[in-house]
TILOBA-506426 format. One line per 10 residues: their letters; for each residue x, y, z of C-alpha. Coordinates in steps of 0.2 Angstrom, whole numbers, plus 2048, in hexadecimal, padded with zeros to 3 digits. Example, Ala and Ser with C-alpha at 12.3 -4.5 7.8 and 13.67 -1.06 7.14 Angstrom:
2
as> 83E,7EA,827 ~ 844,7FB,824
***
This chain:
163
xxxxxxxxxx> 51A,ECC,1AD ~ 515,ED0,19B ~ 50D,EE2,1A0 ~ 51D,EE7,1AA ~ 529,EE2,199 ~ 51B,EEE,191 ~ 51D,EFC,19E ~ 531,EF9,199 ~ 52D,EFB,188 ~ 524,F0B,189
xxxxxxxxxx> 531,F14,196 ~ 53E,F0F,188 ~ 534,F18,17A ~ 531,F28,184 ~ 543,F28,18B ~ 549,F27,17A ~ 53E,F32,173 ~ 546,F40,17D ~ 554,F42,173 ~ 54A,F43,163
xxxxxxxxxx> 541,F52,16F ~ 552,F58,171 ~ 559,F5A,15E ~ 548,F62,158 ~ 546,F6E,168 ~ 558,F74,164 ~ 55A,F72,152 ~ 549,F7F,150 ~ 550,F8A,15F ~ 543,F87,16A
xxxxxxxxxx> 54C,F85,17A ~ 53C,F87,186 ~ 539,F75,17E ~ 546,F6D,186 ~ 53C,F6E,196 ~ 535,F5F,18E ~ 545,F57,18D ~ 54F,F5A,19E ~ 54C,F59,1B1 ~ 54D,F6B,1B8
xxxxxxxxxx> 55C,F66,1C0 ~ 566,F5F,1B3 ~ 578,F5F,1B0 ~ 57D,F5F,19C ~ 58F,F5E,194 ~ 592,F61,185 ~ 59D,F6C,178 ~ 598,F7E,17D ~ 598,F78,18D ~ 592,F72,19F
xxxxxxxxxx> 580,F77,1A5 ~ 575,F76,1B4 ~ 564,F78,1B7 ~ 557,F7B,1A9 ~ 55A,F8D,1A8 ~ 56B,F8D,1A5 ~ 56B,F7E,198 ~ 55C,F88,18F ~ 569,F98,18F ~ 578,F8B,189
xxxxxxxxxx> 572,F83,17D ~ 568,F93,176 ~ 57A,F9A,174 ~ 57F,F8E,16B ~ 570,F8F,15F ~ 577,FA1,15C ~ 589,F9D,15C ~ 585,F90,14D ~ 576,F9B,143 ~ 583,FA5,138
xxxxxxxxxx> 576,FA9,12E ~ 569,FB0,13A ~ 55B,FA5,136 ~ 555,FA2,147 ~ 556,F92,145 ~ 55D,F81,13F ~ 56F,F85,140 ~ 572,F72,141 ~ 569,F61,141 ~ 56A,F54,14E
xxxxxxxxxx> 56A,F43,149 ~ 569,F39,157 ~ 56B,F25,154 ~ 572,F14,159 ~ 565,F18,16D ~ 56A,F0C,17A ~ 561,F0D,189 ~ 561,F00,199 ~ 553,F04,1A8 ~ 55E,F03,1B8
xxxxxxxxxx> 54F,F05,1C5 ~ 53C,F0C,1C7 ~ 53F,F1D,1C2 ~ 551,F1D,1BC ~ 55A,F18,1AC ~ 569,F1C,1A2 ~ 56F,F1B,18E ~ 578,F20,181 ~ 577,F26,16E ~ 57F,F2A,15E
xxxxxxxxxx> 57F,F3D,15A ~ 584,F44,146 ~ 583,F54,148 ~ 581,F60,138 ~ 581,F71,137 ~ 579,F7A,12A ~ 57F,F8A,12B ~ 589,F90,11F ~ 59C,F91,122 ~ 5AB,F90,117
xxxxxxxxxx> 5AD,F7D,119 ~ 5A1,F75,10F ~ 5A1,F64,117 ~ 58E,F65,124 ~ 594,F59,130 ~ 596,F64,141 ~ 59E,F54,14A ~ 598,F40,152 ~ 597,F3F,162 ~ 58F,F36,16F
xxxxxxxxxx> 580,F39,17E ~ 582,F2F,18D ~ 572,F34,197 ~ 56B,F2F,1A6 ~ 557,F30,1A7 ~ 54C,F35,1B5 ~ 539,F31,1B7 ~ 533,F43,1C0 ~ 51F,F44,1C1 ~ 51B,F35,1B6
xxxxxxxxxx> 527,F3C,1A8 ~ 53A,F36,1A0 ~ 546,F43,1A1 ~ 558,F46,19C ~ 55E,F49,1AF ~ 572,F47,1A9 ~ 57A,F48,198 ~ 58A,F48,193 ~ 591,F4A,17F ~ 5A1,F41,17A
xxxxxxxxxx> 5A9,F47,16A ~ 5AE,F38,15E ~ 5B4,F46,151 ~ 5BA,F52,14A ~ 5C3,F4E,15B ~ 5C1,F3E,166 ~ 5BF,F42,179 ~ 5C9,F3A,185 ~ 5BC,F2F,18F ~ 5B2,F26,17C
xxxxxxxxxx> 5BA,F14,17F ~ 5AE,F05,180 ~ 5A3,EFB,175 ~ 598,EF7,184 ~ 58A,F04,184 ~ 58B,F03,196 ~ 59B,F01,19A ~ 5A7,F12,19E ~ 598,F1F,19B ~ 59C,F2F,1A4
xxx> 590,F3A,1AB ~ 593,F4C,1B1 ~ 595,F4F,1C4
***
């Protein structure tokens, strides 16, 4: 008994220590990182939009590196800060969560304020070859503008997944 609440313990850290994976890997622009993070064939949501497979969320999200590195430094347009991790094994191989996101950009732009916008992750979690990965994700704004599905106090309760 005390050895599988151990086990439990230990899938939680690594699962949550993907999304601190994430924010460095994409914060520093390495994208071939994020093969640490995601399951080849996983589906992410978020503000530049919906990716499939590795490939294209390395491409997408690379983009968006660009997009937000006004001032051509290659890297550390914004910070991830990722908070507030909920996570809830649902079987063997399979889990599901949710976290805080204060996004800051650091490029210059003629609005002084850094904050980029609050969102959060709900991510499902998939155990492939022995290791946690990111297998869906999905990013709901909070602000600058509230999307239309962030609604429940319960973590669990009302998280929506890409199809």
């Amino acid at each position: 008994m005390t050895d599988d609440r151990i086990q439990k313990l230990l899938d939680i850290e690594e699962i949550r220590n993907l999304r601190t994976l994430y924010s460095h890997y994409l914060d520093s622009a390495n994208v071939d990182g994020l093969e640490n993070v995601f399951t080849q064939d996983a589906v992410v949501e978020v503000t530049v939009g919906s990716m499939r497979g590795l490939d294209e969320i390395r491409k997408g999200l690379g983009g968006a590196v660009t997009l937000f590195d006004r001032g051509k430094r290659g890297n550390y347009p914004f910070l991830h800060a990722v908070t507030n991790h909920w996570i809830k094994i649902t079987g063997p191989d399979v889990a599901e969560g949710r976290c805080y996101l204060i996004d800051f950009e650091t490029a210059s732009k003629p609005d002084p304020n850094p904050l980029l916008l609050l969102g959060l992750y709900s991510d499902q979690y998939r155990r492939v070859d022995g290791q946690w990965r990111i297998s869906r994700s999905r990013l709901e704004t909070v602000w600058p503008e509230r999307g239309e599905t962030v609604s429940s106090f319960d973590p669990a309760n009302a998280m929506t997944f890409p199809a």
